[in-house]
C-alpha atoms as a printed R data frame, in Angstrom:
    type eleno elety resid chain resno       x      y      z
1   ATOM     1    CA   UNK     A     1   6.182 60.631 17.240
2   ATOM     2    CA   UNK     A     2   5.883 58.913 20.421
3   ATOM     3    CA   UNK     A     3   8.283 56.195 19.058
4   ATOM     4    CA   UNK     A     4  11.824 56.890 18.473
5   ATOM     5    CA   UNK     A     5  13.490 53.809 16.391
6   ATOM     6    CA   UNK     A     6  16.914 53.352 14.794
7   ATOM     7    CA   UNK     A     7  18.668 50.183 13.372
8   ATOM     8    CA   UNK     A     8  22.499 49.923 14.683
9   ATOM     9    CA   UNK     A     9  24.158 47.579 12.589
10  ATOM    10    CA   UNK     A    10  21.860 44.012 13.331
11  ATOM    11    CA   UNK     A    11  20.057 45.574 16.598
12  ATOM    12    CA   UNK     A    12  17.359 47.184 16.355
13  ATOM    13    CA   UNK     A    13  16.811 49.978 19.206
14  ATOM    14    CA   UNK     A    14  13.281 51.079 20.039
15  ATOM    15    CA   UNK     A    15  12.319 54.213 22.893
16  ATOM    16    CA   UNK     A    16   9.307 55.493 24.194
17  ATOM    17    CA   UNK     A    17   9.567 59.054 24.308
18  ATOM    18    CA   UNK     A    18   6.957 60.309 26.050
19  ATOM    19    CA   UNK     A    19   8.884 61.102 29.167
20  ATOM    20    CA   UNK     A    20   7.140 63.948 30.960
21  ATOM    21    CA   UNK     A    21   3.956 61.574 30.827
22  ATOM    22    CA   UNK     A    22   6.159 58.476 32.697
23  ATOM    23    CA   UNK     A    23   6.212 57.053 28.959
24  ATOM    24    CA   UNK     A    24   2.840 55.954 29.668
25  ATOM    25    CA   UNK     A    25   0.930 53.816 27.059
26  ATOM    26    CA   UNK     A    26  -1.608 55.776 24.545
27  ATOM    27    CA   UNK     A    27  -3.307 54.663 21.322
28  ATOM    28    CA   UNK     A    28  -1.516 55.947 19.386
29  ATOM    29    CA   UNK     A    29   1.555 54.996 20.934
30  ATOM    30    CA   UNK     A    30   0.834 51.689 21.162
31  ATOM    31    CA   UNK     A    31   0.032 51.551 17.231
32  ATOM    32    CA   UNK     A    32   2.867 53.565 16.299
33  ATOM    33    CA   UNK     A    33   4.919 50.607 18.404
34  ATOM    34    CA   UNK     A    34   2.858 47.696 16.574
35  ATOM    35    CA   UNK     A    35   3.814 49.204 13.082
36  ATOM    36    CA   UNK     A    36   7.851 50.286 13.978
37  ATOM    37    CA   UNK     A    37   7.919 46.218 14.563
38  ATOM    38    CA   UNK     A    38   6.304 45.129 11.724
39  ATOM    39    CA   UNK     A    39   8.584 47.150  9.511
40  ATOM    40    CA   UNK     A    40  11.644 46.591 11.272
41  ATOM    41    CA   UNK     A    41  11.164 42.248 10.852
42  ATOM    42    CA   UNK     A    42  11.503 43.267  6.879
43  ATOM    43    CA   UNK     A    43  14.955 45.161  7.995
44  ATOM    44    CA   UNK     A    44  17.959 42.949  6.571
45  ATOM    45    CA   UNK     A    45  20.351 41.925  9.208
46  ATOM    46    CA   UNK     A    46  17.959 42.780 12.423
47  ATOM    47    CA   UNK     A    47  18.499 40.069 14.622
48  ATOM    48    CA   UNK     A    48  17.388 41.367 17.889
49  ATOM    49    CA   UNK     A    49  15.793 44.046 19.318
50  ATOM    50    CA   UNK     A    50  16.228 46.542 22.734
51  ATOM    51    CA   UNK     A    51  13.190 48.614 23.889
52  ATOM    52    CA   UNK     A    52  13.807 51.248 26.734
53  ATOM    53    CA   UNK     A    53  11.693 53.975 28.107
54  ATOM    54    CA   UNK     A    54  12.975 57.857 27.581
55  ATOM    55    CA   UNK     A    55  14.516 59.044 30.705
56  ATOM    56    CA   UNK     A    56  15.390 57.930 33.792
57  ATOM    57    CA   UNK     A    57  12.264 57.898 35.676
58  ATOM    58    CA   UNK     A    58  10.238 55.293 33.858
59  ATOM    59    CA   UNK     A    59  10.468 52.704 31.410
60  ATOM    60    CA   UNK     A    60   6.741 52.693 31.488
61  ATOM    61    CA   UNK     A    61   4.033 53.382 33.752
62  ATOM    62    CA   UNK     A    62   1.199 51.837 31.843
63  ATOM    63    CA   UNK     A    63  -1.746 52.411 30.278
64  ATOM    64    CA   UNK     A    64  -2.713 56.280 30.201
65  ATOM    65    CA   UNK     A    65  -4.947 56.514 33.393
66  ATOM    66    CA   UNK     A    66  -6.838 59.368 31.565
67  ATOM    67    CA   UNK     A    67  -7.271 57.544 28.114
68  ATOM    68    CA   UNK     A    68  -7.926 53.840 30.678
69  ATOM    69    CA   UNK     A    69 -10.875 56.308 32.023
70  ATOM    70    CA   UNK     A    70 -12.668 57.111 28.585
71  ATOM    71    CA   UNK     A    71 -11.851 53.685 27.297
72  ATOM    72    CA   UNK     A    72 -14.033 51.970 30.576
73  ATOM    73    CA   UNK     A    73 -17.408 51.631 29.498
74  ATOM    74    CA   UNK     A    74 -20.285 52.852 31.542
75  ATOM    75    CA   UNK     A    75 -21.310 50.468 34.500
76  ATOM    76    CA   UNK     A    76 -25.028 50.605 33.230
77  ATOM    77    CA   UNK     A    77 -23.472 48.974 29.885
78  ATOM    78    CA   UNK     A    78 -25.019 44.939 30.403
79  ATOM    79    CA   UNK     A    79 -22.760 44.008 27.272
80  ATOM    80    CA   UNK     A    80 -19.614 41.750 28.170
81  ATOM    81    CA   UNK     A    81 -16.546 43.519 27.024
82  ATOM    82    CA   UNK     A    82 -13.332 41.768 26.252
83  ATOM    83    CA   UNK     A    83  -9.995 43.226 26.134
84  ATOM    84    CA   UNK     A    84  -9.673 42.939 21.997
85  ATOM    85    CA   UNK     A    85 -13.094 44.787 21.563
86  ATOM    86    CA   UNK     A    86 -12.334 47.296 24.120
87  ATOM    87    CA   UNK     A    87  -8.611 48.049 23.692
88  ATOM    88    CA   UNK     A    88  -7.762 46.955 19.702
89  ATOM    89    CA   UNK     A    89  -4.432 49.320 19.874
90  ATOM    90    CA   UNK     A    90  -3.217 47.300 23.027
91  ATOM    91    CA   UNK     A    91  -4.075 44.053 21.576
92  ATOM    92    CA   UNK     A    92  -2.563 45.178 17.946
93  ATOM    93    CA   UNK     A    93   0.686 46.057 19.918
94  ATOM    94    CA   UNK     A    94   0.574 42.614 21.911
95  ATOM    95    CA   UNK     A    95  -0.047 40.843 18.433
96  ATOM    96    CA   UNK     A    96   3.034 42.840 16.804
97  ATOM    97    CA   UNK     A    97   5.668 41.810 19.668
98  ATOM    98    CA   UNK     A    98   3.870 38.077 19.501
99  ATOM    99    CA   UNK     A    99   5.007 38.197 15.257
100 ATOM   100    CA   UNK     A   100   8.340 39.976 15.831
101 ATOM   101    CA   UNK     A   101  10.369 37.424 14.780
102 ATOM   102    CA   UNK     A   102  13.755 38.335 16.671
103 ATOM   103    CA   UNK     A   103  14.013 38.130 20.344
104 ATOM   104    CA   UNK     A   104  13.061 41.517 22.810
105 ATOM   105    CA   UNK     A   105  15.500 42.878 25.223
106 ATOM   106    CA   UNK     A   106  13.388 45.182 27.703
107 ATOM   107    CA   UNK     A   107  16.002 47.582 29.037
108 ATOM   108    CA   UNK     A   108  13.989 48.914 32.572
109 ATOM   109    CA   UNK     A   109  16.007 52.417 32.611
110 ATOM   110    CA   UNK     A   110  12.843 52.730 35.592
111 ATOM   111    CA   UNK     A   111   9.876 51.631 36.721
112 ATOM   112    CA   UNK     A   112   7.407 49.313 34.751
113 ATOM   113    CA   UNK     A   113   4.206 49.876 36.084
114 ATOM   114    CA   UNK     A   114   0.689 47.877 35.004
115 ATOM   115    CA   UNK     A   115   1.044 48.058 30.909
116 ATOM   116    CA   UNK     A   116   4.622 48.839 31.411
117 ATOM   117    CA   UNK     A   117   5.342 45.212 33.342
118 ATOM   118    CA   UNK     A   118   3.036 43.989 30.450
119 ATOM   119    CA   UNK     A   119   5.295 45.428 27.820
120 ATOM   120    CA   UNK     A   120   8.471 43.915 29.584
121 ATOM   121    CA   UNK     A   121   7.000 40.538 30.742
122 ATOM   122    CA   UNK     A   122   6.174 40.337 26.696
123 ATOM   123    CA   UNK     A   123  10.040 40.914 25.639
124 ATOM   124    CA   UNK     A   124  12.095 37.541 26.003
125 ATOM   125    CA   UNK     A   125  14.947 39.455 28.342
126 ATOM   126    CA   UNK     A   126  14.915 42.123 30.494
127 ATOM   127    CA   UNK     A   127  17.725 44.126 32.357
128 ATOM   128    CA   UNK     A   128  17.005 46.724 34.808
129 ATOM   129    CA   UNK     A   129  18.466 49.311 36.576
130 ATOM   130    CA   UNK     A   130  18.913 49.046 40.632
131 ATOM   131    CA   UNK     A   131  15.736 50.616 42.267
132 ATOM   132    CA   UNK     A   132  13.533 50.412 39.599
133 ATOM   133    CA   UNK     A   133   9.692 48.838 40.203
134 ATOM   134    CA   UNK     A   134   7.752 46.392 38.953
135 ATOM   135    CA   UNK     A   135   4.317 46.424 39.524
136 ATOM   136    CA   UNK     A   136   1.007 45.302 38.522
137 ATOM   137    CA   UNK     A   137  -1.368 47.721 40.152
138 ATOM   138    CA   UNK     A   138  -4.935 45.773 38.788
139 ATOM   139    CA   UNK     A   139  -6.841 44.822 41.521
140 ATOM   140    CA   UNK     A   140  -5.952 47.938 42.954
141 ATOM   141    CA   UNK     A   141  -7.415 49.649 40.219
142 ATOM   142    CA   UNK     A   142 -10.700 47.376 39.669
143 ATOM   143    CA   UNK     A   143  -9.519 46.429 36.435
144 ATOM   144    CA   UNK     A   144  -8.288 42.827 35.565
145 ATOM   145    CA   UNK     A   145  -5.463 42.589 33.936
146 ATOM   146    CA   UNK     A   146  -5.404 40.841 30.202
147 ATOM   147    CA   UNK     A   147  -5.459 37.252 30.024
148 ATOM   148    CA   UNK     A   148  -2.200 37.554 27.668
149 ATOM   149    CA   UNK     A   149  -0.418 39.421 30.497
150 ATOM   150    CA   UNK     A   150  -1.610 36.990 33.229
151 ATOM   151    CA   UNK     A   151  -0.134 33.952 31.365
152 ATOM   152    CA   UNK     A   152   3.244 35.520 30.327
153 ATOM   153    CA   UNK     A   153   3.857 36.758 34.355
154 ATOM   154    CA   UNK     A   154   3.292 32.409 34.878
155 ATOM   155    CA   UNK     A   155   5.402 31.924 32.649
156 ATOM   156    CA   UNK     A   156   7.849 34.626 33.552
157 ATOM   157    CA   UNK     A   157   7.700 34.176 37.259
158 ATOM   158    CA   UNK     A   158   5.724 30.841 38.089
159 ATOM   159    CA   UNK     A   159   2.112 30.651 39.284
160 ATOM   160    CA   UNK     A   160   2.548 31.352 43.048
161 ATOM   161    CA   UNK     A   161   4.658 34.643 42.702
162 ATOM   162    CA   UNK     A   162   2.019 36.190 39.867
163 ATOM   163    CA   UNK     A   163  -0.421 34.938 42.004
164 ATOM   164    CA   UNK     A   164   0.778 37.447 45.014
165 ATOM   165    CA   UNK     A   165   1.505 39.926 42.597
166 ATOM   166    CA   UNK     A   166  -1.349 40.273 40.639
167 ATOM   167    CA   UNK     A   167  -3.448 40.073 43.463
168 ATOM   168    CA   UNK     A   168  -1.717 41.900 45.992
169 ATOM   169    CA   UNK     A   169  -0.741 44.529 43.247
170 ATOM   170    CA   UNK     A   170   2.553 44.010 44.918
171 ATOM   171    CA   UNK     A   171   6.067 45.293 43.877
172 ATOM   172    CA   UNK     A   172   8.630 43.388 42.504
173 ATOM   173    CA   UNK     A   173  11.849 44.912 43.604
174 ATOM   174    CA   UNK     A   174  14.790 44.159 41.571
175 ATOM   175    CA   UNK     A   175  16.609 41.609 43.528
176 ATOM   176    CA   UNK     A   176  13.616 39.355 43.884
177 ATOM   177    CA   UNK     A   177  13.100 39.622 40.277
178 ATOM   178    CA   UNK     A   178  16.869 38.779 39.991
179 ATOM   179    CA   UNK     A   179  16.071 36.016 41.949
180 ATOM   180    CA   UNK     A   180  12.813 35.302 40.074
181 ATOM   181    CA   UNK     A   181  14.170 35.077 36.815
182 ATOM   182    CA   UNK     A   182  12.097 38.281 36.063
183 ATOM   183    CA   UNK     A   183  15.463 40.004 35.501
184 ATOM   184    CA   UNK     A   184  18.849 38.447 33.179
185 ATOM   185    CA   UNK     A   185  20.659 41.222 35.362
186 ATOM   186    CA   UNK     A   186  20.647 44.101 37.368
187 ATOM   187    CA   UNK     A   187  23.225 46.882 36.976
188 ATOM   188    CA   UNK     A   188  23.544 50.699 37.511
189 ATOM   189    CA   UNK     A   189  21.780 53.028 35.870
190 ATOM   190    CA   UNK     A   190  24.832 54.294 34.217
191 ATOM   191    CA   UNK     A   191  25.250 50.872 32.849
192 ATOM   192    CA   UNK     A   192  21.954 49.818 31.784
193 ATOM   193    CA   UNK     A   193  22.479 50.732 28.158
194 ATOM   194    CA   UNK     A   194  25.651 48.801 27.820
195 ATOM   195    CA   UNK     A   195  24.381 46.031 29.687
196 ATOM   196    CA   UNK     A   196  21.250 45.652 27.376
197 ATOM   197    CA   UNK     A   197  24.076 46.007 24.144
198 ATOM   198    CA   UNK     A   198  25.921 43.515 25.522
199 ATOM   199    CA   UNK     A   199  23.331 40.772 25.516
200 ATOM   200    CA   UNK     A   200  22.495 41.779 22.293
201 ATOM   201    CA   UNK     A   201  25.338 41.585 20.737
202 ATOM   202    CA   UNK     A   202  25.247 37.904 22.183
203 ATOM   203    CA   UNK     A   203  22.256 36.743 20.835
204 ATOM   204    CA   UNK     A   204  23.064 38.673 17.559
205 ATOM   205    CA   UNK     A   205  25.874 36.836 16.886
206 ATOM   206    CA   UNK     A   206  24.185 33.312 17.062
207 ATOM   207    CA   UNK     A   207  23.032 31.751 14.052
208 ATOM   208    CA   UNK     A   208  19.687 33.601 13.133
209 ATOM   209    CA   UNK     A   209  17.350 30.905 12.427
210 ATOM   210    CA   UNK     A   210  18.148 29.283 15.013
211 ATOM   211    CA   UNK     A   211  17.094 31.687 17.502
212 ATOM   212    CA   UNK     A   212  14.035 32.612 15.373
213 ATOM   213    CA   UNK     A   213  13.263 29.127 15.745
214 ATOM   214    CA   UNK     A   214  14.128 28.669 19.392
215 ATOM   215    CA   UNK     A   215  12.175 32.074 19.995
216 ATOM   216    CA   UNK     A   216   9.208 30.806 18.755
217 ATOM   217    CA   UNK     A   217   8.897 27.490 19.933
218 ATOM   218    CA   UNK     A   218   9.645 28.997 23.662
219 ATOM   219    CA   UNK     A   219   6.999 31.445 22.659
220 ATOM   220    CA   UNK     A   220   4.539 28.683 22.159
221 ATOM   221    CA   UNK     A   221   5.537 26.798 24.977
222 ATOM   222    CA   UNK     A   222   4.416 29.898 26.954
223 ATOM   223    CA   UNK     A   223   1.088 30.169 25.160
224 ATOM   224    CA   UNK     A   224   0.536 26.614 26.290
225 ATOM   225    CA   UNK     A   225  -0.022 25.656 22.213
226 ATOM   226    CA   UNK     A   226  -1.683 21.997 22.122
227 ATOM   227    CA   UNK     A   227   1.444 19.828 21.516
228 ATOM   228    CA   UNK     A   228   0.620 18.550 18.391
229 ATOM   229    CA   UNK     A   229   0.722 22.447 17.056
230 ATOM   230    CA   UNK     A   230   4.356 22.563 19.417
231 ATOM   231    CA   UNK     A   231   5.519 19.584 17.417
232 ATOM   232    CA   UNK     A   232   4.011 20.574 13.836
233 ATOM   233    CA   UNK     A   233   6.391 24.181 14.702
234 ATOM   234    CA   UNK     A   234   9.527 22.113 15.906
235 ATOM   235    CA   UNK     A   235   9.429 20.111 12.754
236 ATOM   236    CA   UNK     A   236   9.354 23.485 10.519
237 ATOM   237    CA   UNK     A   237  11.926 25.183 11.701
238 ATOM   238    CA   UNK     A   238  13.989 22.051 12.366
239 ATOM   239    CA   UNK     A   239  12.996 21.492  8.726
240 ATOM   240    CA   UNK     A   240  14.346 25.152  7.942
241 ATOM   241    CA   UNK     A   241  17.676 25.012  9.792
242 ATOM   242    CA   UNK     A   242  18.659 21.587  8.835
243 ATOM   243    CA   UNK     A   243  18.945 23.081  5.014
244 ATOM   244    CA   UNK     A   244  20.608 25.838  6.111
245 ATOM   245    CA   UNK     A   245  23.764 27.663  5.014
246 ATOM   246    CA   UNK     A   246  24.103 28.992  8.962
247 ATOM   247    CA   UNK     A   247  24.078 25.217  9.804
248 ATOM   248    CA   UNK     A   248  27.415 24.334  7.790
249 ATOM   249    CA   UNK     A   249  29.013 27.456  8.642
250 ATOM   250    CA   UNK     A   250  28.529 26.795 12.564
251 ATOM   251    CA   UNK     A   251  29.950 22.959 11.876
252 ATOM   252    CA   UNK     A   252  32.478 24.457 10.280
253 ATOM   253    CA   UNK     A   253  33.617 26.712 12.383
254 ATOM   254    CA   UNK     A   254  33.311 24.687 15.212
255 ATOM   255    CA   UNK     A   255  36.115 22.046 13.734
256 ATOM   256    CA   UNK     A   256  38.007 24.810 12.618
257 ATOM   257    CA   UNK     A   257  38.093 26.543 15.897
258 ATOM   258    CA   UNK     A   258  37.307 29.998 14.706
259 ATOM   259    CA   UNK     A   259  33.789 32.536 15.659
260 ATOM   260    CA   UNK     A   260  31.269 31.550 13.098
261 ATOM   261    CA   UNK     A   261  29.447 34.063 10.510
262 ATOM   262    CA   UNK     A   262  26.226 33.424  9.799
263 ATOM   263    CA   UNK     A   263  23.943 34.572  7.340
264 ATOM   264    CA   UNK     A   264  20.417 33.569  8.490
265 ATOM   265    CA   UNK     A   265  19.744 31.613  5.456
């Protein structure tokens, strides 16, 4: 298994173990990923969920090159190829932390590299550890990068900065991605782990729907959904937390002046 997974109380911790091999993406891997999420959004009381690379060298550093090389097709091939057609387990996994329906704390215990800054730039947080890398190394390659990835680095980091480093294949070192809103902190290594708890704990604690809601409307937002879909989404789960139990309990502890416990329902 190439996925380790265990559910602490209402987080849900997920590491790549493949650490001798940078925790670098594979098929399998990436399946094995899709279908730990899918099973965990069943899990009652989830409410938010860390994913961290094995080790300390890498949190990942992308696509396999060796499996990337018998995936290309040959260059005599006249046949457009899109990313779904030629990589199904990388768009299954994409489609899996899309659905997730709790918020995705990337905890970079090292470097993120290619599909490893596509993995983290798809989680709704990240923390990293001082001297990791972030890097996109595409053009460098000869390979463009998936349209999913390029929108979620705008939306991460702003057109101008994914612009450089998509095309520069540049690094992102961790205090410009402090700076860029890449990163919600960066700590020491020995930290990291208690760092990543810490915000978890905070958005765990918030009233479930509510975030599931939030989470997906920001989600959309980054998509660029047509607004009438945006406001057909914000009406649901307005819809859904205005009849809420979590809704009178926050009220209610907010005039009684006492931490709320929600039930997401």
């Amino acid at each position: 298994m190439s996925i380790r997974s265990e559910i602490d109380g209402a987080i849900l911790r997920l590491v790549m173990d493949k650490p001798a091999r940078g925790n670098a993406l594979c098929p399998s891997m990436m399946l094995e990923l899709a279908a730990t999420l899918r099973r965990a959004a069943s899990e009652s009381g989830v409410r938010v969920a860390i994913l961290r690379g094995a080790g300390s060298k890498a949190f990942c550093t992308g696509y396999d090159l060796a499996e990337l090389r018998m995936a290309a097709p040959d260059s005599s091939e006249s046949t457009p190829t899109d990313w779904s057609s030629q990589f199904p387990e990388l768009t299954e996994m994409l489609a899996a932390m899309e659905e997730f329906p709790f918020p995705l704390i990337a905890a970079l215990n090292g470097h993120a590299i290619g599909g490893g800054a596509l993995l983290a730039s798809f989680c709704d947080m990240r923390v990293a550890c001082s001297g990791v890398r972030f890097q996109i190394p595409a053009s460098r390659l000869g390979v463009l990068y998936p349209l999913e990835g390029i929108r979620r680095l705008i939306a991460v980091v702003g057109a101008a900065r994914a612009t450089t480093t998509l095309l520069c294949a540049s690094n992102i070192d961790p205090q410009a991605g402090l700076a860029w809103g890449l990163y919600e902190s960066v700590v020491d290594a020995a930290v990291l782990d208690s760092a990543a708890d810490e915000l978890a704990m905070e958005v765990a604690s918030k009233a479930p729907l509510a975030v599931a809601g939030l989470r997906s409307i920001l989600r959309g937002l980054a998509l660029g959904l047509p607004e009438a879909e945006l406001r057909a989404l914000h009406h649901e789960w307005t819809s859904r937390c205005l009849g809420s139990r979590d809704l009178a309990e926050g009220l209610s502890a907010a005039l009684e002046r006492r931490p709320p416990v929600f039930e997401g329902r």
